[in-house]
N, C-alpha and C positions, 0 to 999 in steps of 0.2 A: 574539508573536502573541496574545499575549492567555488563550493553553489552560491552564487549570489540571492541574498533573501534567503538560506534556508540557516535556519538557526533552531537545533530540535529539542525541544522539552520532555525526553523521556520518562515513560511512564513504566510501573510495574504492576500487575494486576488488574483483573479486571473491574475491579467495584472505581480503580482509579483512573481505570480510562472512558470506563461507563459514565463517571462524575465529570470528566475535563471535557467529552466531547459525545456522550450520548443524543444529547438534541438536537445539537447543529449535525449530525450524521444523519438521525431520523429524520432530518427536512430535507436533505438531499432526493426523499422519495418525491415519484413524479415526475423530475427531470431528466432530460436526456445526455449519455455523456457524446459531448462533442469533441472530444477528441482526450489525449493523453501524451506524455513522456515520459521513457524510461533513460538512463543512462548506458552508451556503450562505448566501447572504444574504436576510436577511427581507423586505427591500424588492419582492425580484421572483425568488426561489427558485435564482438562477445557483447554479452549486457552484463552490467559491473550492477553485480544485487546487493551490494551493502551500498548502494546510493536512494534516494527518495524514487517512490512511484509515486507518478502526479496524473489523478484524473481527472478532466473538465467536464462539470454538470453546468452547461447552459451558461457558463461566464463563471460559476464556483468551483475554486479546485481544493481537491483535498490532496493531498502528500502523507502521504504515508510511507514509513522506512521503522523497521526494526533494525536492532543492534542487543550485541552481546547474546547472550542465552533467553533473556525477558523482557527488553526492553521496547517498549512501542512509542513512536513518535508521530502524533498528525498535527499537520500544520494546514492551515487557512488562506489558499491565493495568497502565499508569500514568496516563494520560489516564482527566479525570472528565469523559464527556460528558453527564453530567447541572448541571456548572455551568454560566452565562454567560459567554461568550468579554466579555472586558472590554479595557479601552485603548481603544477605535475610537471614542471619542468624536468624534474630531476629522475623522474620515472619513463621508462622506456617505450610505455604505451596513453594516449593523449585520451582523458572521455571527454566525449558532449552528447548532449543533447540530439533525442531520434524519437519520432512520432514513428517510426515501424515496430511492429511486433506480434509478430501474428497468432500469438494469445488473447492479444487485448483487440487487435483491428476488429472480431465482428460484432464486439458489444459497442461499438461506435453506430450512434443511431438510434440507438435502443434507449428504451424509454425505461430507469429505473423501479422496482418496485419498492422496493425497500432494502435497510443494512441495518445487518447482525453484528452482533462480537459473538466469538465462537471462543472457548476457554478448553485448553486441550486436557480433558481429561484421562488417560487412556487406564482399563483394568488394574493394572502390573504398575510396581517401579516405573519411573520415568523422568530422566531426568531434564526434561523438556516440559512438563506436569505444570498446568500454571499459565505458561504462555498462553498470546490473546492473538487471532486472526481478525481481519476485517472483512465480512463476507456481502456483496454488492448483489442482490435479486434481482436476476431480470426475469420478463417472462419465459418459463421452461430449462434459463441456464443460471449459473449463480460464478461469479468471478472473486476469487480469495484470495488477499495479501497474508501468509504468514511467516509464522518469523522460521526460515532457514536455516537455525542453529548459527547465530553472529550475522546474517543477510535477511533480505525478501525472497522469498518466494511465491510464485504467481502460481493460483491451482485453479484449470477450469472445471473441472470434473465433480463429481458428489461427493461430498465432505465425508474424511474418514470419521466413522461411528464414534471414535474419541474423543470428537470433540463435542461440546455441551454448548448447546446454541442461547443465547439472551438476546431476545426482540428487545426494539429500541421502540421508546416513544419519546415523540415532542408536546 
């Protein structure tokens, strides 16, 4: 992709993404995020959601990016969204790096309470069944990374009923 420092360790399921970063997510509680980055393109501002979303708590950033139909990747203050995303020469439209987004802008400030994995179970067939969201508690709202079917997607709203929530401890 082009991200300087971001090198993703995909994960599938949730017992394995519970075991790779459960703790260090759980201590994220208490901090405030002070800001974030999404990926968009310069040409016309789109946000390109198969790139990492990167939140900053207080100087710790988590990155988070799914891929494929299951795959979840967090990474640790390793992505420099101060370089030039580079390669796209040959593509018609150029990403970098943008602190705008007005999903994310009003949880900027806000003091977290704690974070979920969310495990999408839904009634019926599903062939999305399985996938894991990151779900970030603030007080009265809750802000969700899930996986997009092969992207991210950003949900601010009340988590659909299908998914099966697991509290995290440190």
């Amino acid at each position: 992709m082009g991200i300087s420092g971001f090198e993703p360790s995909f994960l599938v399921g949730i017992e394995a993404v519970r075991q790779a970063h459960g703790s260090r997510l759980a201590a994220l509680a208490d901090r405030r995020l002070t800001g974030f980055a999404v990926v968009r393109f310069a040409e016309d501002g789109e946000w390109f959601a198969d790139c990492p979303v990167v939140l900053d708590f207080d100087g710790l950033r988590v990155e988070v990016c799914h891929s494929k139909l299951d795959e979840l990747s967090i990474g640790w203050s390793t992505i420099d969204t101060g370089a030039t995303i580079a390669g796209w020469e040959w593509y018609e439209r150029s990403p970098e790096w943008s602190r705008d987004d007005e999903r994310l802008e009003p949880f900027v400030g806000r003091q977290l309470r704690e974070v979920q994995l969310l495990e999408w179970r839904p009634p019926g067939p599903d062939m999305a069944a399985g996938t894991v969201a990151v779900e970030f508690v603030f007080d009265g709202d809750c802000l969700r990374i899930s996986n997009g079917l092969d992207e991210n997607h950003i949900e601010i709203d009340a988590a659909h009923p299908g998914y099966l929530r697991h509290r995290l401890s440190h």
